[in-house]
Each structure stands twice: as C-alpha cells, then as structure tokens.
FIKE-281580 format. One record per residue: residue in one letter; x, y, z of N, C-alpha, C, CB in turn. Coordinates in nm, 4 decimals, padded with zeros to 6 digits. Each point is the difference from the previous one (the first is absolute). Glycine has a CB too. Layout:
REM FIKE-281580
  residuo       n.x       n.y       n.z      ca.x      ca.y      ca.z       c.x       c.y       c.z      cb.x      cb.y      cb.z
        A         X         Y         Z         X         Y         Z         X         Y         Z         X         Y         Z
...
***
This chain:
REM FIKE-281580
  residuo       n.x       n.y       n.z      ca.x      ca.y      ca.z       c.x       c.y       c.z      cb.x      cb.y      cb.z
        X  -02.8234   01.0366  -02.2966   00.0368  -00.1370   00.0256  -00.1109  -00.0731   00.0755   00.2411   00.0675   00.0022
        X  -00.2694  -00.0298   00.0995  -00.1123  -00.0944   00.0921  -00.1042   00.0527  -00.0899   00.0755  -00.0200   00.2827
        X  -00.1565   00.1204  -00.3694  -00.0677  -00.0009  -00.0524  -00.0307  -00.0961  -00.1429   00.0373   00.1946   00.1527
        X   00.0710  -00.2738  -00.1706  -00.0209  -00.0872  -00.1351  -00.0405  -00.1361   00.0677   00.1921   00.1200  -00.1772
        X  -00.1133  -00.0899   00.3108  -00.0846  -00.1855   00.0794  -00.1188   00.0284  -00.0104   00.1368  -00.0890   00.2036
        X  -00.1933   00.2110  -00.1223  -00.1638  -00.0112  -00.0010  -00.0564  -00.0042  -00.1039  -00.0129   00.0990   00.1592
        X   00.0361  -00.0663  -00.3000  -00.0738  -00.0422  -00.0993  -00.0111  -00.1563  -00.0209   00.0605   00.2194  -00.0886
        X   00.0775  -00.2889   00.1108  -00.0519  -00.1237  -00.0611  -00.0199  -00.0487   00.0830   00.0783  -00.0274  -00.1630
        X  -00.0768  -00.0235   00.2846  -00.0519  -00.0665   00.1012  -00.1821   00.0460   00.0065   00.2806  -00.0032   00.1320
        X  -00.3645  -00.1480  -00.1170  -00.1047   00.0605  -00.0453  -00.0528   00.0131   00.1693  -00.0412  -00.1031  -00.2973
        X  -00.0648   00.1655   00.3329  -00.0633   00.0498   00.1121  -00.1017  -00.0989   00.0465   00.0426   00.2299  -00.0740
        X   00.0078  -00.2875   00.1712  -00.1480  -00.0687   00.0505  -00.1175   00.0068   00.0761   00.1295  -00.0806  -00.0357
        X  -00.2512   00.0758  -00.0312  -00.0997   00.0862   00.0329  -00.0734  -00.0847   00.1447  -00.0325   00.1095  -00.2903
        X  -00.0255  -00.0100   00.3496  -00.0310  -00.0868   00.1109  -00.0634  -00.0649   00.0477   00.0623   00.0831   00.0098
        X  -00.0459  -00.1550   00.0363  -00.0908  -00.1380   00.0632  -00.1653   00.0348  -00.0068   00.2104  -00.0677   00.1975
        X  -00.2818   00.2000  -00.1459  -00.1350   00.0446   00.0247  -00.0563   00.0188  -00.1244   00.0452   00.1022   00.2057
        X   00.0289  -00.0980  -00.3376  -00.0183   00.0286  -00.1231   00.0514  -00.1221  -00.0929   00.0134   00.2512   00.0688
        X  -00.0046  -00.3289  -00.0704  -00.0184  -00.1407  -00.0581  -00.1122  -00.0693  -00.0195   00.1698  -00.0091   00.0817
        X  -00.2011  -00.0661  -00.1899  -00.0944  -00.0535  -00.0264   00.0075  -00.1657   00.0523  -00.0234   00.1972  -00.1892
        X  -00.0670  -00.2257   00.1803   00.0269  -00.1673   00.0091   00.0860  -00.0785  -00.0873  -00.2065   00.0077   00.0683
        X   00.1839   00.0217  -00.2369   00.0699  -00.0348  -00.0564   00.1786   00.0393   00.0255  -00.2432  -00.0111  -00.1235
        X   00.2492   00.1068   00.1555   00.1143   00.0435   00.0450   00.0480  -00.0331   00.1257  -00.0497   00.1469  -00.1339
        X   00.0039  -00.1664   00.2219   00.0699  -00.0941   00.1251   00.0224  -00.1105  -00.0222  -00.0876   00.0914   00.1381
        X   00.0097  -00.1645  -00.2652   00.0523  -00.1637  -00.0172   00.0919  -00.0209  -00.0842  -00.1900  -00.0772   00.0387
        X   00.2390   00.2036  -00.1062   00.0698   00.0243  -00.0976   00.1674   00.0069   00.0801  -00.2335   00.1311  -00.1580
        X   00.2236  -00.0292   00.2660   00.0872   00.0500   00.1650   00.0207  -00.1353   00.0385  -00.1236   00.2365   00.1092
        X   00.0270  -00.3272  -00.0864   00.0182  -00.1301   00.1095   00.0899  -00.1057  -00.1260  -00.2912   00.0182   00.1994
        X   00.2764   00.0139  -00.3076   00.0767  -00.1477  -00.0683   00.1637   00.0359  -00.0306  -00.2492  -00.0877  -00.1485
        X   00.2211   00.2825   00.1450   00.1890   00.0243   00.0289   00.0582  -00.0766   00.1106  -00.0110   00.2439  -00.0613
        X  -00.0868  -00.1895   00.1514   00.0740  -00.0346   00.1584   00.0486  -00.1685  -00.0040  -00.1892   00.1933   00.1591
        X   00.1143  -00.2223  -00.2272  -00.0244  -00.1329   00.0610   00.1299  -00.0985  -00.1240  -00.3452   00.0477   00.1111
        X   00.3768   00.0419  -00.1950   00.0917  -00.0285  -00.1082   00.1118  -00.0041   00.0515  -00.1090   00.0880  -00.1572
        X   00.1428   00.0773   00.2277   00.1018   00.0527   00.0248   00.0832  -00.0360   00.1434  -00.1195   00.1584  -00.1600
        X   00.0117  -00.1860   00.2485   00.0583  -00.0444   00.1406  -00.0485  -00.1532   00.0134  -00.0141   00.2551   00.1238
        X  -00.0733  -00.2999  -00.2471   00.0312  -00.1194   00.0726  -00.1291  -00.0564   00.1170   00.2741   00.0950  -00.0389
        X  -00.3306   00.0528   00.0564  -00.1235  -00.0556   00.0873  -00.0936   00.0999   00.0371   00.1369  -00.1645   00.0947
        X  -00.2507   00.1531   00.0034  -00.0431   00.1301   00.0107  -00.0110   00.0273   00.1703  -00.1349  -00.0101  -00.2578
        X   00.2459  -00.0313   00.2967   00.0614   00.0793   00.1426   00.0270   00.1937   00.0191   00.1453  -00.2689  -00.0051
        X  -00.1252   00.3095  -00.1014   00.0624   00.0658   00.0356  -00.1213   00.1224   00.0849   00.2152  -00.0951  -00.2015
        X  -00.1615   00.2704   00.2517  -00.1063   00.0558  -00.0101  -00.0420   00.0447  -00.0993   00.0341   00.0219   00.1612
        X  -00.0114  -00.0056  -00.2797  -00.0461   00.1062  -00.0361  -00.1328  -00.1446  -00.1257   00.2865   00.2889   00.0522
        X  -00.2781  -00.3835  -00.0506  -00.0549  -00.1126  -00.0288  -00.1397  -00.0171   00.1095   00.2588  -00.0960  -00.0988
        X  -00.2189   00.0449   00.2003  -00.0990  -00.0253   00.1192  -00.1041   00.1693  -00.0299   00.2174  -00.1856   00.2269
        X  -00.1600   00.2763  -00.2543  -00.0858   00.1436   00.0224  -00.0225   00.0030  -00.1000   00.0698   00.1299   00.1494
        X  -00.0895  -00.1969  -00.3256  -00.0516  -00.0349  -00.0774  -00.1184  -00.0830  -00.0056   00.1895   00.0564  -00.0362
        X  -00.1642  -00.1988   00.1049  -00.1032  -00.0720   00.0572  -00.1198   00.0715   00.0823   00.1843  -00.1606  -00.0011
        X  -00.1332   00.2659   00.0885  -00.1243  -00.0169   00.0652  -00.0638   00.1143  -00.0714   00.0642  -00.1097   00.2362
        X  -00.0060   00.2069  -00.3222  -00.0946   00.0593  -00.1098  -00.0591  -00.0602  -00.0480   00.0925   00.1152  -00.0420
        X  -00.1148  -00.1685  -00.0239   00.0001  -00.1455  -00.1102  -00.1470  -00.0285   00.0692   00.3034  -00.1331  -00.0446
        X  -00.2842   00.0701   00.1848  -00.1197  -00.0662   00.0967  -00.1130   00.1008  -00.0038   00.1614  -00.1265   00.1747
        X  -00.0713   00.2468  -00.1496  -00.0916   00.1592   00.0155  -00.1056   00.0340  -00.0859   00.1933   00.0933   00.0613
        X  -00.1522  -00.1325  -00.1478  -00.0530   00.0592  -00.1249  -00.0811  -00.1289  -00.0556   00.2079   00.1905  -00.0530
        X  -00.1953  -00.2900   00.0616  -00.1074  -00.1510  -00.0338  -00.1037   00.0308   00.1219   00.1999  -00.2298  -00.0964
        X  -00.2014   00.2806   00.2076  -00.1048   00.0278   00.0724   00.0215  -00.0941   00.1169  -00.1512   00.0803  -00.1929
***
C-alpha cells in the first residue's frame, strides 16, 4: 500500500542539483500556485538562482 504512493508521487530533486533552467521552471510553479514568491522554500530558490548567476 504505501509502496504504490511512492511510485506515483514524483521525487523532488534537490535544490544543489537544479539547473537554472529548472529553478525558473520551480519559481513560475510557486509563483502560480501560492500566488507569490514569499514562501521558504521560493525565497531559498531565489537565492540559488542569485548563487549561481554569480
């Protein structure tokens, strides 16, 4: 039973392993889904984001 959730629920990979394209990809859910980019796990997107533009 809990083994058929973990198949379909997909895994989200982590923040240190994202690409750029993929954090802006992360920032337009967030920003779909809540409405803004308050939240943390958004703000700790951003400052990857900064991290990684240099």
């Amino acid at each position: 039973m809990a083994d058929e959730k973990q198949e379909t629920t997909p895994k989200r990979k982590k923040m240190n392993s994202l690409t750029p394209a993929e954090i802006e990809a992360e920032l337009a859910k967030c920003q779909e889904k809540q409405g803004g980019l308050v939240s943390k796990y958004a703000r700790q997107l951003l400052a990857r984001k900064k991290a990684l533009s240099g």
